[in-house]
KOLDRENVO-212071 format. One record per residue (C-alpha): residue number from 1; residue in three letters; z, x, y. Coordinates in steps of 0.001 Angstrom, whole numbers, padded with zeros to 6 digits, always signed. Layout:
REC  num  residuo       up     east    north
REC  NUM      ALA        Z        X        Y
...
//
This chain:
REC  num  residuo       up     east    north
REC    1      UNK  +104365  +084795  +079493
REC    2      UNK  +103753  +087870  +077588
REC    3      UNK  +101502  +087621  +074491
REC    4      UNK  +100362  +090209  +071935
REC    5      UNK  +097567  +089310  +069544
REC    6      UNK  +097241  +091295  +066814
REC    7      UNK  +093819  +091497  +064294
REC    8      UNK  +091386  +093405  +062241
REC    9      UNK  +093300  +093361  +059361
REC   10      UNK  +091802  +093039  +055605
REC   11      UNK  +091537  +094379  +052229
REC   12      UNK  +089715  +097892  +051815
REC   13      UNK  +088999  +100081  +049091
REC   14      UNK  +091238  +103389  +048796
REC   15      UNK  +089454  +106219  +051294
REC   16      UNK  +088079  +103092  +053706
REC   17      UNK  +088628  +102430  +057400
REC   18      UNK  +090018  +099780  +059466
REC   19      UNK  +090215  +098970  +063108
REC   20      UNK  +093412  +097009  +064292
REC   21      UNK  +093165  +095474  +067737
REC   22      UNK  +096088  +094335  +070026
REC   23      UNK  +095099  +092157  +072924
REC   24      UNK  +097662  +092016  +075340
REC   25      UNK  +098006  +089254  +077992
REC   26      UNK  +101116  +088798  +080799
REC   27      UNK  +101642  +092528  +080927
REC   28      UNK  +100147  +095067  +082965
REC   29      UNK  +099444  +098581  +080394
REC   30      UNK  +100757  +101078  +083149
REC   31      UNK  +103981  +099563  +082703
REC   32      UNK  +104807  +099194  +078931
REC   33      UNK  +103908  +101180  +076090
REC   34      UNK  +102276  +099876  +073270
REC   35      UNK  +103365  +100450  +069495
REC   36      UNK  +102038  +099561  +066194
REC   37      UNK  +104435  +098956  +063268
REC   38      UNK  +104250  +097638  +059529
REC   39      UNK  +106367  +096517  +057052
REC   40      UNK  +105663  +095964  +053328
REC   41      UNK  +106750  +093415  +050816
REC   42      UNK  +110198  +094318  +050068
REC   43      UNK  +110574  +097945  +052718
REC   44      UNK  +112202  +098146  +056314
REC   45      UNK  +109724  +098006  +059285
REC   46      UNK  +109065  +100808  +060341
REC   47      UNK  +106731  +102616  +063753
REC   48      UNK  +103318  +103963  +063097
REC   49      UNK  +101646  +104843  +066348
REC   50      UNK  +102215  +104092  +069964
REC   51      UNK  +100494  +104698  +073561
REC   52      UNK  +101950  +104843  +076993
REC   53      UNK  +099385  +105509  +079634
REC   54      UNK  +101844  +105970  +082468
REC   55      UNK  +102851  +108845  +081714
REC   56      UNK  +099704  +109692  +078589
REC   57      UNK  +101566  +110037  +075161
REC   58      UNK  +101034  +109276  +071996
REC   59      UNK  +103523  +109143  +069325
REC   60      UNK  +102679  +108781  +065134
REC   61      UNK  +104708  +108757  +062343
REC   62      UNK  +104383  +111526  +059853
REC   63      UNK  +102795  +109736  +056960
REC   64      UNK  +099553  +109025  +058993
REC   65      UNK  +099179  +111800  +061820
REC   66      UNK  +095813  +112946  +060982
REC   67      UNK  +093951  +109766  +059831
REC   68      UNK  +095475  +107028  +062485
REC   69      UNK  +094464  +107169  +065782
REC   70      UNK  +095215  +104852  +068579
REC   71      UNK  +093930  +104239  +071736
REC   72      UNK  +093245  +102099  +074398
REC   73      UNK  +090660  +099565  +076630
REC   74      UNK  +092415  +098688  +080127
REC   75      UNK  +089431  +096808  +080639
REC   76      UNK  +089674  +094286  +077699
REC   77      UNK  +093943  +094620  +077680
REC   78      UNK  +093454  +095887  +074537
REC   79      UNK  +095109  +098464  +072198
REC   80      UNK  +093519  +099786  +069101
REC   81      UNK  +094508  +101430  +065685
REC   82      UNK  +092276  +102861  +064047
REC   83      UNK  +093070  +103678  +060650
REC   84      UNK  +090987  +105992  +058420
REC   85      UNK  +091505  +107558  +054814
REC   86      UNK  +093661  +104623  +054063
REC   87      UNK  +095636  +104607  +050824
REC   88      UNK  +097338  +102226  +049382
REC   89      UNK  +100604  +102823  +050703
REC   90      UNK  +099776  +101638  +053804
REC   91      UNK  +099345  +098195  +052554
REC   92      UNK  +101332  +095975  +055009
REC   93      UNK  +101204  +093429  +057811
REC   94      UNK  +100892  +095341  +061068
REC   95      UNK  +102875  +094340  +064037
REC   96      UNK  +101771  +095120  +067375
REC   97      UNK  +104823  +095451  +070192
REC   98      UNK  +105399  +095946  +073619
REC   99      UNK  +108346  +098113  +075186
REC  100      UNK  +109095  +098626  +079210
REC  101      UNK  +110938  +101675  +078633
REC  102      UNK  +110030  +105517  +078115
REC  103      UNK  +110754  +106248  +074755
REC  104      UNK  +110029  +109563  +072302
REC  105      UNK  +110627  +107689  +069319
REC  106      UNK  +110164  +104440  +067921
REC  107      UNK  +113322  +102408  +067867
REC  108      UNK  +112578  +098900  +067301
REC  109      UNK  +115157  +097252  +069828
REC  110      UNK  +113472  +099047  +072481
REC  111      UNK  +110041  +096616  +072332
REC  112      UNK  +110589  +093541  +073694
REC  113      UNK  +107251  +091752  +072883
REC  114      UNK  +106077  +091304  +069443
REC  115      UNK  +103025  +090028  +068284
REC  116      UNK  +102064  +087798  +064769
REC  117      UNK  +100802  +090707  +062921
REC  118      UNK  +097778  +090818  +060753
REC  119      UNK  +097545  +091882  +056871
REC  120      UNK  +095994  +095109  +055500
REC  121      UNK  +095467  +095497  +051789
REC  122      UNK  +094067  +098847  +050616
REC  123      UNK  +093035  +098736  +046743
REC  124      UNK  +093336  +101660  +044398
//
């Protein structure tokens, strides 16, 4: 069965840097795309970044283009985020997800796998 593993989450200062990792396991990376999302006490979920290697893309929402970057390791079946110049609006548990489908933006229905999610907590 499909599993996603999400971790690397913590509490950082203002300005720090985090690395989220997604380990996948049940799915082969050529034929889903891979998405990171986050929702915040109280606010709608909402897509940050995603990877498709088949065909490359990348896709980031406008609030961190510039200071998130994700990427991946076929090797380990494992998707990163790594987040840099965090503020403290991007407090939030971060969801890794899985979708079979092309997409060009990030519409929740279309990932079918979800992972657990892990907690980031940037201070002022």
């Amino acid at each position: 069965e499909v599993q996603l593993q999400a971790s690397g989450g913590g509490l950082v200062q203002a300005g720090g840097s985090l690395r989220l990792s997604c380990t996948a396991s049940g799915l082969t990376f050529g034929n889903y795309g891979i998405g990171w999302f986050r929702q915040a006490p109280g606010k709608e979920r909402e897509g940050v970044a995603y990877i498709n290697t088949n065909p490359g893309m990348t896709l980031y929402a406008d609030s961190v283009k510039g200071r998130f970057a994700i990427s991946t390791d076929s090797a380990k079946n494992t998707v990163y985020l790594q987040m840099n110049d965090l503020k403290p609006e991007d407090t939030a548990v971060y969801y890794c997800a899985a979708s079979p489908f092309s997409i060009s933006t990030m519409t929740t229905d279309l990932f079918r796998f979800w992972g657990q999610g892990t907690q980031v907590t940037v201070s002022s």
